[in-house]
NUGUPA-236060 format. One line per 4 residues: for each residue y, x, z of C-alpha. Coordinates in steps of 0.2 Angstrom, whole numbers, plus 5000, padded with zeros to 4 digits. Each point is the difference from the previous one (the first is absolute). Layout:
N
Y/X/Z ~ ... .
This chain:
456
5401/5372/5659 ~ 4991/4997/4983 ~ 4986/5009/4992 ~ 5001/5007/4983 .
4992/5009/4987 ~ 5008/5010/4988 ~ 4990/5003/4981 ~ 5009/5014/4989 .
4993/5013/4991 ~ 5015/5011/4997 ~ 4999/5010/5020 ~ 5020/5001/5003 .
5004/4982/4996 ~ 4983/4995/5011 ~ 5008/5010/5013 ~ 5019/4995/5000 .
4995/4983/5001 ~ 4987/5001/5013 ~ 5012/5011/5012 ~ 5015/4986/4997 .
4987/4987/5005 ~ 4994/5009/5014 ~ 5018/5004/5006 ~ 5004/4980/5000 .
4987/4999/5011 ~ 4984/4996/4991 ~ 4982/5005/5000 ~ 4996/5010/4983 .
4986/5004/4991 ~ 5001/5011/4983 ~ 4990/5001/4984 ~ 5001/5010/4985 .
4987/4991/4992 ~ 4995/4980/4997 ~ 4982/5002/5006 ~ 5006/5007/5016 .
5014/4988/5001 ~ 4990/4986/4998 ~ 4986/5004/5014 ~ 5016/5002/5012 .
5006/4981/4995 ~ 4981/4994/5002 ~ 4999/5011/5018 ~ 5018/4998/5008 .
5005/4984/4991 ~ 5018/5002/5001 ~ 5014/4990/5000 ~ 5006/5010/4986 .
4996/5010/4984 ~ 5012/5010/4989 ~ 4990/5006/4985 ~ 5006/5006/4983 .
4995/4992/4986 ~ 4993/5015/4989 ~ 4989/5010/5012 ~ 4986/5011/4991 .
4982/4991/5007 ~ 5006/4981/5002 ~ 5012/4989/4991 ~ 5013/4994/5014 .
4999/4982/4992 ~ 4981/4998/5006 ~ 5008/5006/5016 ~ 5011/4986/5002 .
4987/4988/4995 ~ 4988/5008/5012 ~ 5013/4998/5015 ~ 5004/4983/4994 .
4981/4993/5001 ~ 4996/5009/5014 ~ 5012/5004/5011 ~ 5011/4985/4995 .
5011/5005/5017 ~ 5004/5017/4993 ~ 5017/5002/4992 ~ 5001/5010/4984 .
5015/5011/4992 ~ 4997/5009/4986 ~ 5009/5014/4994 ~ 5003/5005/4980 .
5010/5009/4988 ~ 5013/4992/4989 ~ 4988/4998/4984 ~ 4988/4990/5010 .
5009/4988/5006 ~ 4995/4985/4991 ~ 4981/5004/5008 ~ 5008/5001/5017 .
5008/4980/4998 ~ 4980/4997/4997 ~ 4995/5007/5015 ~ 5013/4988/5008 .
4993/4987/4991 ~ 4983/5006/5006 ~ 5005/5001/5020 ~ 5011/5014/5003 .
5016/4998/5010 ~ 5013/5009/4990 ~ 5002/5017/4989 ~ 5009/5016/5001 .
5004/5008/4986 ~ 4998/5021/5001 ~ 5013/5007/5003 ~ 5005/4988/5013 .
5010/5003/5015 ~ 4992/5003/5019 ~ 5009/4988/5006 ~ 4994/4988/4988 .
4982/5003/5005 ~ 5006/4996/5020 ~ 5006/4984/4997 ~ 4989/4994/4988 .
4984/5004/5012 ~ 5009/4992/5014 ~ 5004/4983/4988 ~ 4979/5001/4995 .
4994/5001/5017 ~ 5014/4988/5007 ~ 4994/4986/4987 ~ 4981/5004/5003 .
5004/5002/5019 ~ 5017/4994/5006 ~ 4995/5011/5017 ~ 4994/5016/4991 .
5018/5006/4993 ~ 5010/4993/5015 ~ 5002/5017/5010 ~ 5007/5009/4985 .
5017/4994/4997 ~ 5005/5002/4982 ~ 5015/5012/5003 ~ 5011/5008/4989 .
4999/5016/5009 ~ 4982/4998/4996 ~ 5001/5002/4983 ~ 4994/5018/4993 .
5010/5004/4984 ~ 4993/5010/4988 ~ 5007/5005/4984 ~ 5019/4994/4993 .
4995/4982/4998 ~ 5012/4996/5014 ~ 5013/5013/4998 ~ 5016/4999/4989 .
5006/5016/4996 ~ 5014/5003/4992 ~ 5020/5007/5001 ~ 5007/4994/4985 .
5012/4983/5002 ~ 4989/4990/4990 ~ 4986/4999/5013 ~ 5012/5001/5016 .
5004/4984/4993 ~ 4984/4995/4999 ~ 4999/5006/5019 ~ 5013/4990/5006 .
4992/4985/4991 ~ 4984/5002/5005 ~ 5007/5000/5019 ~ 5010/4985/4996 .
4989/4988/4995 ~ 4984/5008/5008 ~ 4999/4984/5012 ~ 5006/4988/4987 .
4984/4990/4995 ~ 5008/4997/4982 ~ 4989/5006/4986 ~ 5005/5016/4993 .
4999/5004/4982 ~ 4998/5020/4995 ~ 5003/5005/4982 ~ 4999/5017/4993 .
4991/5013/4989 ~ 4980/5004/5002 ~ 5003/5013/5014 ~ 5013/4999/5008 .
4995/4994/5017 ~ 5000/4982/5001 ~ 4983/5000/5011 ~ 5010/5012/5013 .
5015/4989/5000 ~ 4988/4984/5001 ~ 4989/5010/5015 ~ 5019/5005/5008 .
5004/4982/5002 ~ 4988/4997/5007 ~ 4996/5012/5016 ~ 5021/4999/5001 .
4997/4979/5005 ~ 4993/4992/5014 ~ 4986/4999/4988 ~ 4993/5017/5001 .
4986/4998/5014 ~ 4993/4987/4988 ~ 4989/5003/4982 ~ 5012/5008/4984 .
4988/4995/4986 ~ 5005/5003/4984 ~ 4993/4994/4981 ~ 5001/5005/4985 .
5000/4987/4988 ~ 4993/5008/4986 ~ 4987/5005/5005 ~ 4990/4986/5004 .
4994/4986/4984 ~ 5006/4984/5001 ~ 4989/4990/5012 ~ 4998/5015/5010 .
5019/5002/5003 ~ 4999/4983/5006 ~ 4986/5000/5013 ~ 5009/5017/5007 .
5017/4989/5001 ~ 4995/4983/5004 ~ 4984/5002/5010 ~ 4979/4999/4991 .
4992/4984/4995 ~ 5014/4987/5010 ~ 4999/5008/5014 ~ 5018/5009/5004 .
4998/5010/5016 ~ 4993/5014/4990 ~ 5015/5001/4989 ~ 5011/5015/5001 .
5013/4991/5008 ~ 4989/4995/5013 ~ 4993/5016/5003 ~ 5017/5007/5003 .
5006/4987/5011 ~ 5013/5004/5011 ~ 5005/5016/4987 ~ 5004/5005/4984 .
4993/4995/4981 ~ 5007/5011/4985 ~ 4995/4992/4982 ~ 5003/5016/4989 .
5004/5000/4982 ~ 5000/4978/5004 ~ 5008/4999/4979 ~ 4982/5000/4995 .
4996/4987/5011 ~ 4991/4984/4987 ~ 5013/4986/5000 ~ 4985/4988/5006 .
5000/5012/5018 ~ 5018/4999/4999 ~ 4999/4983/5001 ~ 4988/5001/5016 .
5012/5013/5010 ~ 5015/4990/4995 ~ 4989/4986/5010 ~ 4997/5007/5012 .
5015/5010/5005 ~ 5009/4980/5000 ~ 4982/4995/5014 ~ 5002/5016/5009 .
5020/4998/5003 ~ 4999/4981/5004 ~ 4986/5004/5012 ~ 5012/5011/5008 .
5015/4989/5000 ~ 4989/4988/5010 ~ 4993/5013/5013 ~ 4984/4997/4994 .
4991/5017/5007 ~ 4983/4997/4992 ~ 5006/5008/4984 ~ 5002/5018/4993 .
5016/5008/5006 ~ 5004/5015/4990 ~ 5013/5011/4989 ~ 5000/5000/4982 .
5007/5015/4993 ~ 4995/5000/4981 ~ 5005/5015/4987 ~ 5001/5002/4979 .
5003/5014/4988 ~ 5010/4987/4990 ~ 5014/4989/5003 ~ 4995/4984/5008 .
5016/4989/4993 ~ 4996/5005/4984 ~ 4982/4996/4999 ~ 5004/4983/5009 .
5016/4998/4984 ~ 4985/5004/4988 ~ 4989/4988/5007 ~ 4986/5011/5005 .
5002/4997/5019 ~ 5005/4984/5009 ~ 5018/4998/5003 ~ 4998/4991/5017 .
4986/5014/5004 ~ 5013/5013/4996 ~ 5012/4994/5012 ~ 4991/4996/5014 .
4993/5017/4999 ~ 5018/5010/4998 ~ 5007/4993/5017 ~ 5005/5021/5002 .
5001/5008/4985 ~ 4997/5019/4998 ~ 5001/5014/4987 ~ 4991/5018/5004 .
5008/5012/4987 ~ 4989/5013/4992 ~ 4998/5017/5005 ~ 5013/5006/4985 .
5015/4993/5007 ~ 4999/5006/5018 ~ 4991/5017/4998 ~ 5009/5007/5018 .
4985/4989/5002 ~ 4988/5012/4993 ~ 5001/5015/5013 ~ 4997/4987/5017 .
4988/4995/4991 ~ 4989/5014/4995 ~ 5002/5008/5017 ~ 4992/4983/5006 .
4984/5003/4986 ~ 4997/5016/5005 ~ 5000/4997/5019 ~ 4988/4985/4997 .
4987/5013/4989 ~ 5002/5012/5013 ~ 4995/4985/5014 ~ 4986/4992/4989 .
4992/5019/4996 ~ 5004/5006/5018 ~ 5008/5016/4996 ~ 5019/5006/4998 .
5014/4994/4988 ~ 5005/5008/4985 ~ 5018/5001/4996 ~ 5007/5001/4983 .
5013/5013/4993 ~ 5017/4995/4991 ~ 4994/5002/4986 ~ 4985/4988/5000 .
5010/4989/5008 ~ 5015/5002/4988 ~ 4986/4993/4987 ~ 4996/4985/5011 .
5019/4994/5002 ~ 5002/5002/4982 ~ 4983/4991/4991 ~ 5003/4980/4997 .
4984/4992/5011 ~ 4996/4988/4988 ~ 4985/4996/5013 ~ 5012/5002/5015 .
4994/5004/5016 ~ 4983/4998/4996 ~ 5001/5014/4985 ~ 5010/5009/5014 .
4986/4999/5011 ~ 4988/5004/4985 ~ 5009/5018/4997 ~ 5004/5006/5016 .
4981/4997/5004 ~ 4994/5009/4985 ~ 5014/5015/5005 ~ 4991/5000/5016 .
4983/5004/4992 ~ 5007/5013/4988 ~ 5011/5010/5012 ~ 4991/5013/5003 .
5013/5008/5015 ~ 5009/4990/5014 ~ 5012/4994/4988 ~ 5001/4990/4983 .
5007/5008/4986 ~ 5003/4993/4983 ~ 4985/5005/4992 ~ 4990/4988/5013 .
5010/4985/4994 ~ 4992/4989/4985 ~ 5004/5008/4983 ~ 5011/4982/4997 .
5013/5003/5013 ~ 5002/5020/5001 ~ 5003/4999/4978 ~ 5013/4986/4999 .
5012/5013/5008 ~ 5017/5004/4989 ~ 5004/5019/5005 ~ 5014/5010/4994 .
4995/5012/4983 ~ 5013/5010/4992 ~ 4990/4996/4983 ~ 5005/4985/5002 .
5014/4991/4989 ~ 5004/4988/5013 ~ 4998/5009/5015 ~ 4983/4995/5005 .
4982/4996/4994 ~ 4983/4995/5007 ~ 4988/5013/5006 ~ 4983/4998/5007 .
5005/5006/5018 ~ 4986/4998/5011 ~ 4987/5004/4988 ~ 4991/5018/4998 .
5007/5013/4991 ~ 4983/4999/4991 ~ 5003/4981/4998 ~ 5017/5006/4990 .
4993/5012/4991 ~ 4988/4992/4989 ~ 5013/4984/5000 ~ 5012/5014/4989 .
4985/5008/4991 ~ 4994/4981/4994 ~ 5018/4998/4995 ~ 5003/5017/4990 .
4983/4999/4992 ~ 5006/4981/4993 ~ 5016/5008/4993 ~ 4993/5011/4994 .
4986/4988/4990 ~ 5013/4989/4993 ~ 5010/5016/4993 ~ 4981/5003/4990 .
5001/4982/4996 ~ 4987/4996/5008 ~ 4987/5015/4996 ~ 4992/5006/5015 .
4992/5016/4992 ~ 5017/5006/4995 ~ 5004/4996/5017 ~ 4986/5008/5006 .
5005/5016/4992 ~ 5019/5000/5004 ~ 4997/4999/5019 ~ 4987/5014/4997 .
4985/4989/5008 ~ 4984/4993/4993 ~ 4998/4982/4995 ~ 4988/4998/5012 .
5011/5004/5015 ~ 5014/4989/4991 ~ 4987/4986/5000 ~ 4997/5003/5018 .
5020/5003/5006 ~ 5002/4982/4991 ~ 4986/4993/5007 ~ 4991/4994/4983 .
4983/5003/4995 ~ 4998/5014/4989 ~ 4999/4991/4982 ~ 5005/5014/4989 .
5010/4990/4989 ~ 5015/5007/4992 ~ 5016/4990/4990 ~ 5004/5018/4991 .
């Protein structure tokens, strides 16, 4: 069994991974700060150090350097947030073994410690067999949830060609869950004991999108399609891709199939799943992505349809949020009454499951009881409601419901007092007078500093 040491300054996350490491098997030692961390690299001399790369007292970069020029038989992984991802390809560039990317799933973190201390020492990692039954998920990265027809179809899909090494092409709106469908594909293949690594394209400047992809200064093992050898690669939002990369990947997709058409073993072996907010035909029609690029990539192509036009969706789906807040802050679940939830079904998601997510969080913090009602729910979804009104000539106009009766109350008052301004033609000390209130608290109802001008 390996030795590790685990640096993270956020307690829970130091802890989760440390009792998964320790539960494959290993010898871990934990530290909430770098000066402590470090003295633990410099006394135990791992085999392995996981560190963040923003902790308080020491920059997880000189960290990496550190290992590197003294404990050069020291693997590395370093962990990061999404906005700093173009520092954690640095570390790489600077001796680390791979990345994850918070949040990222457990099982990730298994199989990737197990590939570091396998390369460093092809002994060290052989007791623990990568399983799939090892994996710990956490969250709904691996989960499709859904009962409408449109993602039952994308069930049956999923399962279809889950073992099918042909690249998969996901297209849909921001937010509508191509990551899970990518992640799903994966752990449904015989893939799923191996790395899911995933990239989003824009994120990353040029020459650092092509060190990530094709490996730093010549040398390709440290590519990401040699990291995840034997798994999974998902490119997101790959239109943005610079022609001159697309150009390399079209290469290399032609090396890496002809290297399999000749048995050669000595090359990466991986799935390719890439996913776009825009249709990939048409930007190869327009000439903004290569053609022969385009169809290598859409071997199977798939559409995720938003949230809007499968909202039997919504309510799986906010059970499932609300379970996974309960999980994460280790207390009960909240359910929702018919009413909030009548509010959900009804709003168009323009940020789909991610602004789904959003607003049953943000109801979560709100409700005050066991329950959400539709004052919890963001002022957006519980105002775009059309309820009956016998005022109305049609039938039926929009009301605030969800908002406070003190909310509503000075919505009506702002109008009245507006009406009743432009009936004075503009004079607010006639309008003042007629409402029977000062000018200074008409100033301070319209929310205007108190210039005692007058158009009379």
């Amino acid at each position: 069994m390996a030795k590790l040491v685990i640096i993270d300054d956020e307690a829970a996350i130091l802890e989760l991974m440390s009792k998964l490491c320790r539960a494959a098997g290993h010898t871990v030692f934990g530290h909430t700060t770098g000066i402590d961390g470090m003295a633990a690299i410099r006394q135990q001399q791992p085999d392995l150090v996981i560190v963040d790369l923003r902790i308080g007292d020491v920059n997880g970069l000189d960290l990496v350097s550190m290992c590197r020029e003294q404990f050069p038989n020291t693997a590395v992984i370093m962990v990061t947030g999404h906005g700093s991802v173009e520092t954690a390809v640095e570390a790489m560039r600077l001796g680390a073994y791979d990345y994850l990317t918070k949040p990222f799933d457990l099982g990730d973190l298994i199989k990737t410690v197990n590939q570091a201390l396998a390369r460093n020492n092809p002994g060290a990692a052989a007791a623990i067999p990568i399983t799939a039954s090892a994996s710990v998920r956490s969250g709904s990265a691996s989960k499709l949830i859904g009962h409408s027809d449109a993602i039952q179809r994308i069930f049956e899909i999923v399962r279809r060609v889950a073992d099918n090494d042909s690249p998969v092409l996901l297209e849909g709106e921001f937010g509508v869950g191509k990551h899970m469908v990518a992640r799903a594909l994966h752990e449904a293949s015989r893939r799923s004991a191996a790395t899911y690594k995933e990239l989003q394209c824009s994120s990353l400047p040029e020459e650092t999108l092509e060190a990530e992809l094709f490996g730093h200064m010549g040398t390709s093992n440290t590519g990401i399609f040699s990291r995840a050898n034997g798994g999974t690669v998902h490119l997101a939002e790959v239109h943005v891709m610079p022609t001159r990369i697309q150009a390399q990947l079209n290469t290399f997709l032609d090396e890496a199939q002809a290297r399999r058409s000749a048995w050669n073993t000595n090359g990466a072996d991986f799935r390719l799943v890439v996913s776009t907010t825009i249709s990939l035909e048409e930007a190869a029609k327009k000439g903004t992505f290569r053609e022969d690029l385009y169809y290598k990539l859409s071997v199977v192509p798939l559409k995720i349809p938003p949230l809007r036009d499968r909202r039997e969706d919504i309510k799986p789906l906010t059970d499932h949020f609300l379970k996974e807040l309960a999980e994460r802050t280790d207390s009960r679940a909240k359910g929702i009454d018919s009413y909030a939830l009548e509010f959900l079904e009804k709003y168009p998601w323009p940020g789909n499951i991610s602004e789904l997510r959003n607003a049953v969080e943000r109801a979560c913090a709100f409700a005050e009881g066991d329950r959400i009602r539709p004052a919890d729910l963001p002022t957006k979804v519980s105002q775009q409601i059309e309820v009956p009104t016998p005022q109305a000539a049609g039938g039926t106009t929009q009301l605030p419901i969800g908002s406070t009766l003190d909310d509503f109350i000075r919505g009506q008052e702002r109008l009245f007092i507006n009406d009743t301004l432009k009936y004075n033609n503009g004079s607010r000390e006639k309008t003042a007078s007629m409402l029977g209130i000062s000018i200074a608290t008409l100033y301070r109802k319209m929310g205007l500093n108190q210039e005692r001008k007058t158009t009379a």
